[in-house]
N, C-alpha and C positions, 0 to 999 in steps of 0.2 A: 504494500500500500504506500509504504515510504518514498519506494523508488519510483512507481508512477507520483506521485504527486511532485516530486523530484523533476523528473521529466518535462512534469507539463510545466511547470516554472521555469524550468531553460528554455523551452519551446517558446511562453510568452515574452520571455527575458529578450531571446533572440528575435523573434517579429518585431516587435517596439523597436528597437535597436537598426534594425533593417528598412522597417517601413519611417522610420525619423529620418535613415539619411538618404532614401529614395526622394522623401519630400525637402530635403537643403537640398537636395542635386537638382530635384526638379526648380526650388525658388531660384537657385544662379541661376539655371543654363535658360529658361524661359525668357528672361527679359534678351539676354543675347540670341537666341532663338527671334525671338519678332526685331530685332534690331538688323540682323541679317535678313529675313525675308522683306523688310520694308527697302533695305539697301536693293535686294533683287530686283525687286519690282521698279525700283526708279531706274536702275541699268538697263530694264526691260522698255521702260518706258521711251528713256532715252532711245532705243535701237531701234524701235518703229516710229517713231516721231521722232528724227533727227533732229530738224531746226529748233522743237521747242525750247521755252527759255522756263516757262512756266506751267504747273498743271491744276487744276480747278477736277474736286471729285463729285461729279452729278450723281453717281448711286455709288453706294460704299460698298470697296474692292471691284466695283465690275466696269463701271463705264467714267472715261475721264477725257476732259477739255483740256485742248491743250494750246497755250497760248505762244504767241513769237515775239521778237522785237515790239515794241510799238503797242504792246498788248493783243496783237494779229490772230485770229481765228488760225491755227495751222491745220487742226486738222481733231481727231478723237482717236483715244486709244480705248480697245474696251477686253474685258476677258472673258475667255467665251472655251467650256469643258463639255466633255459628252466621251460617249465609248467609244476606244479604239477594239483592234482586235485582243488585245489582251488585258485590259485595264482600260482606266481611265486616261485620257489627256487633253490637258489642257493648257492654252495659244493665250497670246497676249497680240493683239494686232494693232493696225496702226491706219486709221483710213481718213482720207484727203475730209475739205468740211462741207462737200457737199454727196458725201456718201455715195459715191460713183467708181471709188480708184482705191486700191487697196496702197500704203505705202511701205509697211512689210510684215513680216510676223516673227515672234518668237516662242518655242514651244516649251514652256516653264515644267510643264509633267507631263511624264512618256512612261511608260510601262512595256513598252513595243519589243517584238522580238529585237534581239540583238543581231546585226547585217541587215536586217529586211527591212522590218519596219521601224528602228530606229533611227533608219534613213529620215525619218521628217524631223531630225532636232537638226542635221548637217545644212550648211550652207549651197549647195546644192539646190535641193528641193524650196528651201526656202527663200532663196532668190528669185525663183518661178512668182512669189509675190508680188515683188515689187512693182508697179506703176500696173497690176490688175483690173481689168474692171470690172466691178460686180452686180455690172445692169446689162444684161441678165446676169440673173447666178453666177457663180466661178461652177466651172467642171471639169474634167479633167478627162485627158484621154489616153493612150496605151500606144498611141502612135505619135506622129510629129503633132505639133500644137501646131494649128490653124485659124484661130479666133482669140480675140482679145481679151474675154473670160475662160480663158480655157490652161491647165496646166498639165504636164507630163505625168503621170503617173512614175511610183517608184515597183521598178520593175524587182515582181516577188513579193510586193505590198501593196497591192492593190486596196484590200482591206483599211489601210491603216490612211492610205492617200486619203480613199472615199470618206473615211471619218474625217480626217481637216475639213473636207471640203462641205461636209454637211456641217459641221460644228459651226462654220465659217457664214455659209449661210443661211442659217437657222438665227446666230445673233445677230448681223447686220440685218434681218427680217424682224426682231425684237426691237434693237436700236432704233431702227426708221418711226417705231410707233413711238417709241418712249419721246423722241426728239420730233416728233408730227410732222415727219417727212415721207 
């Protein structure tokens, strides 16, 4: 009887002891946790909205104004997640301010296989962005690109293309309503 009651008092001793410094590990690295993903996000922001100087948040975490010199309309960056083939991912993009011209994207979470579909984080694939336009839809095709909304498929990932490109426009189809355009 000794020994179990023994036991279970080490056992409590130990959990207290364990779960105390889960939670100081968790109180430091949290605030540096959101200190780095705010950093991300501005680097992100930066790279689909090159020229801005300034950003203004119209819905929080997802859609943002982005101003230039002179206080200038540049353009909007919004984020916009859904399923790829393996997981989720989710795009941070960058489009002109009259919602007509993609000006690029960046793909902040991937889960994609690794060679295939982690092709949409490489510069590559996401170059096919820049100066897009997405009246009509962006789509994508498996051969030469021929039209001005249209981008190359990654060959092997077809799956993982077709998701950007819904994710893609599924939000700019959001955005136009939220911004009554």
């Amino acid at each position: 009887m000794k020994n179990a009651i023994r036991m279970i008092l080490v056992l409590v001793v130990v959990g207290l002891i364990s779960g105390g410094a889960l939670v100081s590990v968790y109180n430091y690295a949290s605030p540096l946790i959101e200190k780095n993903k705010e950093k991300e996000l501005k680097d992100a922001l930066n790279k689909v909205l090159p020229e801005v100087v300034d950003y203004k948040e119209i819905e929080a975490n997802r859609l943002y104004e982005g101003r230039g010199k002179r206080n200038r309309l540049v353009g909007y960056a919004f984020i916009a997640e859904g399923n790829g083939y393996q997981g989720k991912i989710k795009i941070i993009a960058g489009i002109d301010p009259g919602l007509k011209e993609l000006k690029g994207i960046e793909v902040l979470e991937s889960s994609e296989t690794p060679g295939l579909g982690a092709e949409i984080t490489k510069e590559p694939f996401k170059s096919q962005f820049r100066g897009l336009s997405v009246v009509p839809d962006v789509t994508f095709t498996k051969g030469a690109v021929s039209e001005k909304n249209e981008i190359q498929a990654i060959t092997g990932a077809t799956i993982s293309t077709r998701s950007v490109v819904k994710i893609l426009n599924k939000e700019i189809a959001r955005i136009r309503e939220v911004l009554g355009r």
